[in-house]
KEZADO-402684 format. One record per residue (C-alpha): residue number from 1; residue in three letters; x, y, z. Coordinates in Angstrom, 3 decimals, always signed. Each point is the difference from the previous one (the first is absolute). Last residue first. Example, Ala and Ser with C-alpha at 12.3 -4.5 7.8 and 13.67 -1.06 7.14 Angstrom:
// KEZADO-402684
{2; Ser; {+13.670; -1.060; +7.140}} {1; Ala; {-1.370; -3.440; +0.660}} 
This chain:
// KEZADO-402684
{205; Unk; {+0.390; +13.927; +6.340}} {204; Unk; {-1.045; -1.467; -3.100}} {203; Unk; {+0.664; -3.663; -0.450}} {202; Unk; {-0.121; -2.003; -2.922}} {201; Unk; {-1.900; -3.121; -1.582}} {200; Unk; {-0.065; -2.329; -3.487}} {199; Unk; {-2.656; -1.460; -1.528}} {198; Unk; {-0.941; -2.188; -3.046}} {197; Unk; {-3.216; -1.100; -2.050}} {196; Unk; {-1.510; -1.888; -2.002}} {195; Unk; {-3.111; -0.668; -2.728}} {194; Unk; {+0.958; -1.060; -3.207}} {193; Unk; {-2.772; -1.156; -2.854}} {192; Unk; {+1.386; -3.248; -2.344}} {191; Unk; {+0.057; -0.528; -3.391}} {190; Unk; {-1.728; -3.384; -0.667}} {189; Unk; {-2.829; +0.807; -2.525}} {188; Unk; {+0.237; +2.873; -1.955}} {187; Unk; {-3.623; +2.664; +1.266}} {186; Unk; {+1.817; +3.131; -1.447}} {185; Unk; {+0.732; +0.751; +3.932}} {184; Unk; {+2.185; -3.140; -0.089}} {183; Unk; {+1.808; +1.603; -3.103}} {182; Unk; {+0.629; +2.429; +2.237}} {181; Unk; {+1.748; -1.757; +2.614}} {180; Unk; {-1.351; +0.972; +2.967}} {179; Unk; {+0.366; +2.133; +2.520}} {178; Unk; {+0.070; +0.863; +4.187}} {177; Unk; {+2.948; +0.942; +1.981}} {176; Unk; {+0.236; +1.725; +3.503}} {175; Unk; {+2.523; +1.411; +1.279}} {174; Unk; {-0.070; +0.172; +3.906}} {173; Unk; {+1.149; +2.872; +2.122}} {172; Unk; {+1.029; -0.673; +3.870}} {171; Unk; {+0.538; +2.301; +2.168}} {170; Unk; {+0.909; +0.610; +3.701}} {169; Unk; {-0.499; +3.511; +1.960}} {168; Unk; {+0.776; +3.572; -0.694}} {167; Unk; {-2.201; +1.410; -1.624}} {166; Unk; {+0.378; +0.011; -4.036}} {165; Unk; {-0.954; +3.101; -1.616}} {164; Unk; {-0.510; -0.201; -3.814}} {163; Unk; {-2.908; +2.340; +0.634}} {162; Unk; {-2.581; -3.098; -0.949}} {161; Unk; {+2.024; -1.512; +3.180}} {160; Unk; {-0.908; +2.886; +2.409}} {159; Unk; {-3.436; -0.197; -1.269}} {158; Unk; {-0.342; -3.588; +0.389}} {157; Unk; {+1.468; +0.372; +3.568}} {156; Unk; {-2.726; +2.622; +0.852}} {155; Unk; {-2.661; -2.438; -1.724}} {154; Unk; {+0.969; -2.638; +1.894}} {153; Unk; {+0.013; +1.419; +3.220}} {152; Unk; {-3.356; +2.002; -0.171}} {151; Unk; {-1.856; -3.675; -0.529}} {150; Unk; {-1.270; -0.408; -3.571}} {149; Unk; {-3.519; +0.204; -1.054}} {148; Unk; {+0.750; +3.050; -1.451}} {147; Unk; {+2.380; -1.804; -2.625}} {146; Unk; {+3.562; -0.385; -0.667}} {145; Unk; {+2.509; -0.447; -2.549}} {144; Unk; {+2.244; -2.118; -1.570}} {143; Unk; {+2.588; +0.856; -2.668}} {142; Unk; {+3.200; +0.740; +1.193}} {141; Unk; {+2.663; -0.470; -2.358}} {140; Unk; {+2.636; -2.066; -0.381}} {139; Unk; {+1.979; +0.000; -3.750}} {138; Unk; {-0.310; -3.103; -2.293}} {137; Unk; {+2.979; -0.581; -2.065}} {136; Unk; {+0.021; -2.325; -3.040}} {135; Unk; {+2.424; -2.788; +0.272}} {134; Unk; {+1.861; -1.115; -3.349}} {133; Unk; {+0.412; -3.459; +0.383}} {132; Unk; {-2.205; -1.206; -2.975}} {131; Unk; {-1.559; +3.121; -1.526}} {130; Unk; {-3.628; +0.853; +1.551}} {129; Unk; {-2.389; +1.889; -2.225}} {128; Unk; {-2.891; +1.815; +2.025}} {127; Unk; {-3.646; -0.752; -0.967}} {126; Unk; {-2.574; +2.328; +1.393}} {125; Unk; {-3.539; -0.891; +1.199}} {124; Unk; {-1.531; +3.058; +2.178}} {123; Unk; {-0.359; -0.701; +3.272}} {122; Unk; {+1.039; +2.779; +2.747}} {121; Unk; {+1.683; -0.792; +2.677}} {120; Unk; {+0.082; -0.023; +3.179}} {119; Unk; {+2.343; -0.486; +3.169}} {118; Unk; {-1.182; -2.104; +3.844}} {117; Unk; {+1.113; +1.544; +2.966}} {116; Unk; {+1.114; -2.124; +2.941}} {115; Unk; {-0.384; +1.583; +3.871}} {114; Unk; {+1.827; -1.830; +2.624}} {113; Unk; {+1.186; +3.145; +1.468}} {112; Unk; {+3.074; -0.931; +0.693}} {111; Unk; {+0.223; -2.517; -2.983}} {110; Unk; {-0.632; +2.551; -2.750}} {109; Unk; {-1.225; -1.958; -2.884}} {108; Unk; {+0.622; +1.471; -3.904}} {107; Unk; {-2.187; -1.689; -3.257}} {106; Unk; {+1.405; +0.645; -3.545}} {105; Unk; {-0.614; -0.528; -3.440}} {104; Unk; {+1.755; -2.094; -2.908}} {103; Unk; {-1.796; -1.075; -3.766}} {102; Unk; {-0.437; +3.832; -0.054}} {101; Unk; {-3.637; +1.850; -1.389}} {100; Unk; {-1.368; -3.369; -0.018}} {99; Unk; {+1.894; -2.628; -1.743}} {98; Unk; {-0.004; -2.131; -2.895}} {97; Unk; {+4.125; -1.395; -0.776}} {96; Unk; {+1.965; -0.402; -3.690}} {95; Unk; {+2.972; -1.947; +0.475}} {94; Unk; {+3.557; +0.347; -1.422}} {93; Unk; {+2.888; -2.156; -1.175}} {92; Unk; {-1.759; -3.012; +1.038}} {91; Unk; {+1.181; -2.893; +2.262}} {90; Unk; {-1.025; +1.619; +3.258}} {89; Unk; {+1.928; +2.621; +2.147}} {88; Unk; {-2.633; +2.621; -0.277}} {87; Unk; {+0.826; +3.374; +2.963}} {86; Unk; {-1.663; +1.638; +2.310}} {85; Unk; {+1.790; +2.644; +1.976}} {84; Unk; {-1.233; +1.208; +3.216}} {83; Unk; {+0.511; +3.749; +1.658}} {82; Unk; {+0.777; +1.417; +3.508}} {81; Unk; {+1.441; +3.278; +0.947}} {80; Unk; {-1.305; +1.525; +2.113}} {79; Unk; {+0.572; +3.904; +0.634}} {78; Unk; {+1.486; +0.963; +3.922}} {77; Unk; {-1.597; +2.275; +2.228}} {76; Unk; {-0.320; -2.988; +2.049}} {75; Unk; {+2.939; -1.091; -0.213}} {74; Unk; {+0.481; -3.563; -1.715}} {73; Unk; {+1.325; -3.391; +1.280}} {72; Unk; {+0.670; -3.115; -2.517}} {71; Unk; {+0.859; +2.432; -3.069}} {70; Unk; {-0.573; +0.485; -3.745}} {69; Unk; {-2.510; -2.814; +0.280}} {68; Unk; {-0.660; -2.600; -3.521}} {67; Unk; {-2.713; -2.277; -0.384}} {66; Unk; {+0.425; -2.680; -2.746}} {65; Unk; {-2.456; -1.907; -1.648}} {64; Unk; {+1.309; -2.960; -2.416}} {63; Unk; {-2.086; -0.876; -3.317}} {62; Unk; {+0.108; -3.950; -1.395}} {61; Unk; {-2.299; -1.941; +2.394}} {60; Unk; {-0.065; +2.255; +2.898}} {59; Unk; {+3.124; +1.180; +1.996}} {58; Unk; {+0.632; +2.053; +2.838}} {57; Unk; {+2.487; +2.386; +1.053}} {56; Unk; {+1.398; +2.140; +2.667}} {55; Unk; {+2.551; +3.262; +0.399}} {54; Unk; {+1.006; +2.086; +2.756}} {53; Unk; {-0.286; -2.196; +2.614}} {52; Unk; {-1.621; +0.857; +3.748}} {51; Unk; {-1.322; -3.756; +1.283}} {50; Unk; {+3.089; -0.537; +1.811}} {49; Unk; {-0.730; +3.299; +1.990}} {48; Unk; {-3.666; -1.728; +0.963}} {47; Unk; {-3.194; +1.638; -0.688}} {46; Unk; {-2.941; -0.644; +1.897}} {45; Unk; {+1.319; +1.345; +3.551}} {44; Unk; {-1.363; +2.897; -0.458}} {43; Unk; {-3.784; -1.666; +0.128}} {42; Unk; {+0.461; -0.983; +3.574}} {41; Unk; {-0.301; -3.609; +0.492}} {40; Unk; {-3.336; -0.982; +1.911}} {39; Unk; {-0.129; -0.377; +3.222}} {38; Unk; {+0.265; -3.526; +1.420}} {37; Unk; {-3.169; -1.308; +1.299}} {36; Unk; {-0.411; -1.302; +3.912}} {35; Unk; {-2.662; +2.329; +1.740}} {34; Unk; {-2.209; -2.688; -2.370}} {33; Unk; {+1.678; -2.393; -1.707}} {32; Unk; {-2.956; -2.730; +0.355}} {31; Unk; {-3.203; +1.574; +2.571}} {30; Unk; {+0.688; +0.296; +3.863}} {29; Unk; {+0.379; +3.656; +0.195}} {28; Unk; {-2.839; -0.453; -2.337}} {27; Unk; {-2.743; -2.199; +2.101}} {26; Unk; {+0.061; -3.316; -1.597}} {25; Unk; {-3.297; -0.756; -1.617}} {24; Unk; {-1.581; -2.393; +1.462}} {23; Unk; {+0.972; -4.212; +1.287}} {22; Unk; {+1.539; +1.355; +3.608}} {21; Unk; {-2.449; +2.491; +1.012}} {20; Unk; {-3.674; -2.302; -1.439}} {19; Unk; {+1.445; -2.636; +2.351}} {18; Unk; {+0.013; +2.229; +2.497}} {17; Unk; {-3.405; +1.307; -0.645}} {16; Unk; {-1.411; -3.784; -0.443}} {15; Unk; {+1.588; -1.173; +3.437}} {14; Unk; {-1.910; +3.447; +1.769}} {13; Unk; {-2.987; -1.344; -1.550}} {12; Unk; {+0.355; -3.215; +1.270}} {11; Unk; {+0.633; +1.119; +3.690}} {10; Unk; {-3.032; +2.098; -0.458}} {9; Unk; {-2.540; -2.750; -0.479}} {8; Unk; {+1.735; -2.281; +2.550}} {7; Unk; {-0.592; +2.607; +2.176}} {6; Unk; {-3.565; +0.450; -0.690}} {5; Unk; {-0.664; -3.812; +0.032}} {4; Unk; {+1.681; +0.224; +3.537}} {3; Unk; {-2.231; +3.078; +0.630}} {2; Unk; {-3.479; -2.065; -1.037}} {1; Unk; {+0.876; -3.094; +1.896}} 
């Protein structure tokens, strides 16, 4: 009696294990999408010929922000030329705007390298005078920068870039735009603060 109660001991346990097998965590050749996962699109294929324009624009409220490219494909020895325009197009002859050092700065993204570098900018509180349709020019420049924190990479590029150097590789430069109508900044009631921005991209090879 005592080895049939034995084997009917261990024929339960083995049940358990193999229960325990099927309901546990799957092993990971076995686990969802694994062995199985499309790669990842390469980073130079972010920008799309279609996508290379040499002008673009946005609207907000009454002021437009354009961003303007002197070419679709540079050299790389080449200078860039890229500037925005922001111009009034509201009801009044002219507008008063509170800004920091420019109501406009810039960003850049280099798609091959996926790196993006934010600008700066100082903050004093100027008011610029905007006449309706009259755009005021804005011209790129870098203004980011780098820390030692920073991976060796980054802060090579952002030195090659602080050169007015451009890599080759795949850009694209953002204008930024943050005001307000001064009188908002005088604490009037209803004048609206403006925060938006615009892009535009180009090739250096």
């Amino acid at each position: 009696m005592k080895k049939i109660a034995v084997l009917l001991l261990s024929l339960l346990l083995l049940s358990a294990c193999g229960e325990g097998e099927l309901k546990g965590t799957p092993t990971p050749q076995h686990q969802a999408g694994a062995g199985n996962q499309e790669p990842e699109p390469s980073p130079t294929s972010a920008l799309k010929e279609e996508e290379l324009v040499l002008s673009t624009k946005v609207t907000e409220g009454d002021f437009e922000l354009a961003l303007y490219t002197s070419k679709t494909h540079y050299a790389v020895d080449e200078t860039i030329k890229v500037y925005a325009e922001l111009t009034y197009t509201g009801e009044h002859e002219q507008i008063e705007i509170g800004h920091s050092m420019y109501p406009v700065g810039f960003s850049i993204e280099e798609h091959t390298r996926d790196m993006s570098i934010p600008g700066s900018m100082n903050e004093p509180y100027i008011v610029t005078t905007l006449k309706k349709d009259e755009p005021v020019k804005y011209e790129y420049s870098f203004t980011g920068g780098y820390s030692e924190q920073d991976g060796e990479d980054y802060i090579a590029f952002v030195k090659e870039l602080m050169d007015e150097q451009f890599p080759e590789g795949q850009y694209t430069i953002a204008a930024h735009a943050s005001f307000v109508e001064h009188a908002a900044h005088d604490g009037a009631d209803g004048k609206p603060s403006y925060q938006f921005s615009n892009s535009i991209s180009f090739v250096v090879e």
